[in-house]
N, C-alpha and C positions, 0 to 999 in steps of 0.2 A: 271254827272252820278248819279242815285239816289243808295241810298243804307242803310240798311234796317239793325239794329243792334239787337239783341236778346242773350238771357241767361240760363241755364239750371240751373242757381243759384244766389244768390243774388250782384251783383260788379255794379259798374261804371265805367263811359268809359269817356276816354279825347282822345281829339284828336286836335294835334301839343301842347299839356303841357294846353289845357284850357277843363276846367270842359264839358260833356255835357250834363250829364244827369245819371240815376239810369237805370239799364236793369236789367231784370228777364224775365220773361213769355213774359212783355210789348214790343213790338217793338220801337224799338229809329228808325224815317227816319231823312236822311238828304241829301240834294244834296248837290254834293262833285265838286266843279270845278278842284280841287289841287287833281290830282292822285297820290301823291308819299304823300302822311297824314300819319302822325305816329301813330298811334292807340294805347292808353292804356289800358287793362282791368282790373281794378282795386279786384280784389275779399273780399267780406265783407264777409268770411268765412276762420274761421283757417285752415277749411281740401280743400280748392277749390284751384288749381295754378292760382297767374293772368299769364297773357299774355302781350308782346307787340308786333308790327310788323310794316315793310311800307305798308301801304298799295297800293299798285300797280299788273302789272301785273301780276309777281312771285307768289304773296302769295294767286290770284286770280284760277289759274292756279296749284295750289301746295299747301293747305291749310294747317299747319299743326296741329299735334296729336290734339284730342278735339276742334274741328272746323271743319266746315265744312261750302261751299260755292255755295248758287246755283243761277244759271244765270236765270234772269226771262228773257232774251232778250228787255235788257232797263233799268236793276238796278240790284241788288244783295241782296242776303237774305244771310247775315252771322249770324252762329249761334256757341254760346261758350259752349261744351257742357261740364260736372263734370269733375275734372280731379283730381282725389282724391289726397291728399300730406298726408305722413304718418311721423311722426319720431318716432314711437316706431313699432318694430315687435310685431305683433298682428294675431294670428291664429286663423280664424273664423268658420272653419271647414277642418275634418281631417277622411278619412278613409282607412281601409287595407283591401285589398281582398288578393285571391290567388298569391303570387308575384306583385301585383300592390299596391300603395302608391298612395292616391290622396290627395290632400290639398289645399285650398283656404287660402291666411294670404294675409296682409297687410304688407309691408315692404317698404317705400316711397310709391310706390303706389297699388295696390290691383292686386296680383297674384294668377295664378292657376297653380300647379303642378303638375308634373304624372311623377311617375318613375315605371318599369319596368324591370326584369332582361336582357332586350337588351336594351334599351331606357329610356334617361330621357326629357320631355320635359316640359317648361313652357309657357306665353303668360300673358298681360297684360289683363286685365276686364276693361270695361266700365264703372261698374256702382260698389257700394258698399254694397257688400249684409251683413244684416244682418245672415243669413243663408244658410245652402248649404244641400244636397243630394244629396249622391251617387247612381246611380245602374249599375250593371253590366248584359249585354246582350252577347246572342251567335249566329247569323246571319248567315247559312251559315258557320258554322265552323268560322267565324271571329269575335273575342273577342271583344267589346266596352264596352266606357265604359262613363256613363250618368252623367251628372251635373246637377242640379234643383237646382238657385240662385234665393233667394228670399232677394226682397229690395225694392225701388221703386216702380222699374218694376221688375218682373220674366222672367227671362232667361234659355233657353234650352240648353245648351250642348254636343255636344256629341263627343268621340273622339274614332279612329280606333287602337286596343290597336296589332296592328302590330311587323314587328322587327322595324318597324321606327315608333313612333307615329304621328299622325295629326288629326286634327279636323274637321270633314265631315261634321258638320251641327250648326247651332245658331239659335235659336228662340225666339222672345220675345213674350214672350203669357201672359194669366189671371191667366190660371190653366192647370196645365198637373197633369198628372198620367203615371206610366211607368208600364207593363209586358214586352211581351213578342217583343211587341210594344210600341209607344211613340204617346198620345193621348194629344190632345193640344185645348183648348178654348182661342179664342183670341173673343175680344169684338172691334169695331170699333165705335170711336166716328164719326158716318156720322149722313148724317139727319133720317134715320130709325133707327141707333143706332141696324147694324146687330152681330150677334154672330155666328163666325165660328167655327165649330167643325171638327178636325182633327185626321189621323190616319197616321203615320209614321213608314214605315217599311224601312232597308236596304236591299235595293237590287242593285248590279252593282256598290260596291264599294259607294256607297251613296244613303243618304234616299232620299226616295221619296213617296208625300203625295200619298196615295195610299184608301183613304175614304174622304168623306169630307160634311158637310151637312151645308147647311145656313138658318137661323133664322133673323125675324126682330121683335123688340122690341115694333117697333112704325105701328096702322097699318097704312095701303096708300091707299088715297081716293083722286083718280089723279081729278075727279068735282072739289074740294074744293081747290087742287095746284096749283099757280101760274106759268104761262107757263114758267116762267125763270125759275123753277127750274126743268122741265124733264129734260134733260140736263145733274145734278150735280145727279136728283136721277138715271138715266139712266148709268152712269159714275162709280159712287161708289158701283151700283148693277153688272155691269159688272166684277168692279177688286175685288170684293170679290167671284165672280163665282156664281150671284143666277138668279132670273129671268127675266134678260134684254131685251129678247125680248116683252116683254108687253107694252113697251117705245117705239116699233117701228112700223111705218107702215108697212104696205105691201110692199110697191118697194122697203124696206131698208131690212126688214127680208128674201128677195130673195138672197139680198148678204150677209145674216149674218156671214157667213161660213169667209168673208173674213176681217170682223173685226179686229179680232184681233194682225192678218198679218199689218191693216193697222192703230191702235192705239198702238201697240209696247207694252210691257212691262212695263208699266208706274207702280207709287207706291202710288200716291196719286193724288187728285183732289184739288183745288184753285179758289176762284173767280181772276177776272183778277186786277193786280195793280192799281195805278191811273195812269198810264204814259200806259197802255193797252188800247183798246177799252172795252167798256161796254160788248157788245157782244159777247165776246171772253172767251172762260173757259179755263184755264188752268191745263195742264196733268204735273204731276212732273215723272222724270225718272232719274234716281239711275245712274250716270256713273262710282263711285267708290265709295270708304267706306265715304268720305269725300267731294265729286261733284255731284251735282245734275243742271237738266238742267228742265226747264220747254218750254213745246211748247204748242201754244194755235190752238184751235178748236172753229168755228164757226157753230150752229145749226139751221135746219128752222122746224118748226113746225106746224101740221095741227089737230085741234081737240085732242090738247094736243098728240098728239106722233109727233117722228120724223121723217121727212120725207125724211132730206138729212143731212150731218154734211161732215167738209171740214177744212183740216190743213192748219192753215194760215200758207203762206209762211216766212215773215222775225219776 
């Protein structure tokens, strides 16, 4: 079984007590005959936890906290992602509204809290922000209440400040702005390098994108494209909502309506493995916070558009 090792930070990895290599951004492959390998993740960072585990079906099937594992159908992309370690209490941001206490610290690892005079609740973070704001919205008579963490990456927040608190929404966007609404730029590194612009209102107990406008960065001169890539740019203009039908012939724009009934929900686009065919583009799709599953799609093409596309079977 092939399989495919990577890092959101700087460690090394042994696997059964021998060295294999340095991972970060770089991908470590290796084919694995021995499925029960003991995997070390070493981390070269005071504030990062390493990891160990067997690697077998369990861990494949069940990843856990800060990992995550996706099946390409013939190998595995496991990926380690930050998992901050703290030993001093450290308060990054803190504010008061009316009856509500909100507060992002560090305490072992990077928390957010919300008390209320019904409700107290907290949750771990992802990632480790340098900073935080608050804002507070009125939806309908229902009180929320907004988080903007800035670090890395910028995260959106937002939680339903109820008799029971909970969290109705997460974003990782570029840039946001909040009124009365929750306005969101996210930027996509594809091959246009599009830029989506968003507007988030709550409505029915949860937001929903309710504006949304697509920009490409790069322009597209399909003469000059190489036919393998209608495909990936036809793909990545779909899942960011702009204009995919430009990429399609005629017999295919008659069933366009049923698209996306029959490409699913996917989250990202992939060229195919080495243990895939060439002609196979792979869809990744999100089955938990921590599994992703990749299925691939094969394309035929006539004067650069498509003219049919077909889900491989295994």
């Amino acid at each position: 079984m092939y399989y495919y090792f990577s890092a959101s930070f700087d460690a090394v990895i042994k696997l059964n007590g021998t060295y294999f290599g340095k991972i970060n951004d770089t991908i470590k492959f290796i084919d694995l005959s021995d499925f029960n390998t003991f995997v070390e993740v070493c981390s070269l960072s005071p504030t990062d936890k390493s990891l160990n585990f067997i690697l077998d079906e369990n861990f494949l099937n069940n990843p856990p906290p800060y990992c995550s594992v996706t099946d390409m159908k013939g190998g595995y992309l496991i990926k380690f992602n930050r998992s901050y370690s703290f030993s001093e209490f450290k308060v990054i941001g803190q504010k008061r509204f009316d009856g509500v206490l909100a507060t992002v610290f560090a305490d072992g690892g990077v928390k957010i809290s919300i008390e209320t005079n019904s409700d107290f609740f907290a949750e771990d973070l992802k990632f480790m922000p340098y900073d935080v704001k608050f804002y507070t919205l009125l939806s309908a008579d229902v009180p929320l209440l907004v988080a903007v963490l800035y670090g890395e990456t910028m995260t959106v927040n937002a939680y339903r400040l109820a008799t029971k608190i909970n969290r109705v929404i997460s974003l990782d966007v570029n840039d946001c702005q909040v009124d009365n609404v929750i306005h969101t730029v996210l930027e996509h590194d594809d091959i246009l390098k599009h830029t989506v612009k968003s507007e988030w209102r709550y409505i029915g107990d949860k937001f929903s994108e309710t504006n949304r406008s697509v920009n490409r960065k790069k322009e597209l001169d399909l003469t000059s494209t190489h036919v393998r890539l209608i495909p990936y740019l036809f793909l990545e203009e779909f899942l960011v909502g702009g204009n995919w039908q430009e990429f399609l012939a005629d017999n295919v724009k008659e069933n366009a309506d049923k698209l996306s009934g029959y490409l699913g929900n996917f989250v990202g686009v992939m060229p195919p493995p080495t243990f895939r065919s060439l002609d196979e583009v792979g869809l990744v799709y999100k089955m938990d916070d921590r599994r992703y599953l990749v299925e691939y799609f094969t394309f035929e093409t006539l004067n650069k558009k498509i003219t049919n596309l077909k889900k491989v079977d295994n």
